[in-house]
C-alpha positions in Angstrom: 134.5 -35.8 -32.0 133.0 -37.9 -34.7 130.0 -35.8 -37.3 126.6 -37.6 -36.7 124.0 -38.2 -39.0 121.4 -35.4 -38.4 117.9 -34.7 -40.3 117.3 -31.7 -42.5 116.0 -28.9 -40.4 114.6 -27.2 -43.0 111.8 -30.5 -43.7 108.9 -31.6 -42.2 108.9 -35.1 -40.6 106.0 -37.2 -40.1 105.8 -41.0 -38.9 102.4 -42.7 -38.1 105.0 -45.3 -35.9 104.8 -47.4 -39.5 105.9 -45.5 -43.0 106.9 -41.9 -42.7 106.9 -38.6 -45.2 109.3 -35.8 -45.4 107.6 -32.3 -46.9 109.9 -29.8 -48.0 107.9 -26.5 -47.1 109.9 -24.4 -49.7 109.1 -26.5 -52.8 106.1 -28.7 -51.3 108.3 -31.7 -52.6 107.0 -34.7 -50.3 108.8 -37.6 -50.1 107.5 -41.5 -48.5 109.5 -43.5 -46.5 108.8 -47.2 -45.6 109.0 -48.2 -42.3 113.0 -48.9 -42.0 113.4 -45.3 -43.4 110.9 -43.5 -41.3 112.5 -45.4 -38.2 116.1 -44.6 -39.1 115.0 -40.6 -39.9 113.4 -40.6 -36.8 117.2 -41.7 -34.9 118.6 -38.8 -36.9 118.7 -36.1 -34.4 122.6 -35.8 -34.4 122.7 -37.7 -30.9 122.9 -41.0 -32.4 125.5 -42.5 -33.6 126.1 -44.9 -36.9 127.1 -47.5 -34.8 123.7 -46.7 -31.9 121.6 -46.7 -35.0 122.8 -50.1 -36.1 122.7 -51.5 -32.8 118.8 -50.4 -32.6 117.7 -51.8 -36.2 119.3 -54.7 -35.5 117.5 -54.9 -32.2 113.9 -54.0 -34.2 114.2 -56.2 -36.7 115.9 -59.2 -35.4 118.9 -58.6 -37.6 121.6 -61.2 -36.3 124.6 -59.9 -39.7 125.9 -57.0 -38.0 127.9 -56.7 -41.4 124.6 -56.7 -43.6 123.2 -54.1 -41.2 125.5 -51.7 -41.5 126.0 -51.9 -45.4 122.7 -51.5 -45.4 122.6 -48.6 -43.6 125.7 -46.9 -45.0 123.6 -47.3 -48.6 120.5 -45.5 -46.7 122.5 -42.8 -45.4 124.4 -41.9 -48.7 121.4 -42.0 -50.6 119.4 -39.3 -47.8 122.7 -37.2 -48.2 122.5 -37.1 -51.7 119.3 -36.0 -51.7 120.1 -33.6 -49.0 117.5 -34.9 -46.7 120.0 -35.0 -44.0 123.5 -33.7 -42.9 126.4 -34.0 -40.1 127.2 -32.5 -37.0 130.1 -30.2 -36.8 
């Protein structure tokens, strides 16, 4: 079975259906997210996969370069990992 891209458990997400904002209860760290962002965290719930998630931004946003989409994702989703917002599934 293939990991999936899952939200940090351990921070708070809010979205307003717009922009977003992670809080980190443990250092009160809180971080913005534009719209895209906050809609992609949202689909992080380790039932969605990379290829779902493209599918439904590209859907959104009227996104017709599958290609662009998915690099652009991929960049998201390194960054959040790096920044341990999110994680895998086992």
């Amino acid at each position: 079975m293939t990991a999936l891209p899952i939200a940090n458990p351990e921070l708070v997400f809010r979205s307003d259906g717009e922009e977003g904002l992670l809080f980190d209860p443990e250092t009160g760290q809180i971080i913005y997210l534009n719209e895209t962002a906050a809609f992609i965290y949202g689909l992080l719930d380790g039932e969605h996969s990379r290829e779902q998630i493209i599918g439904l931004l590209m859907q959104k946003y009227d996104i017709l370069d599958r290609e662009a989409a998915q690099d652009d994702l991929d960049a998201m989703l390194q960054n959040m990992r790096e920044a341990n917002l999110i994680g895998e599934t086992a």
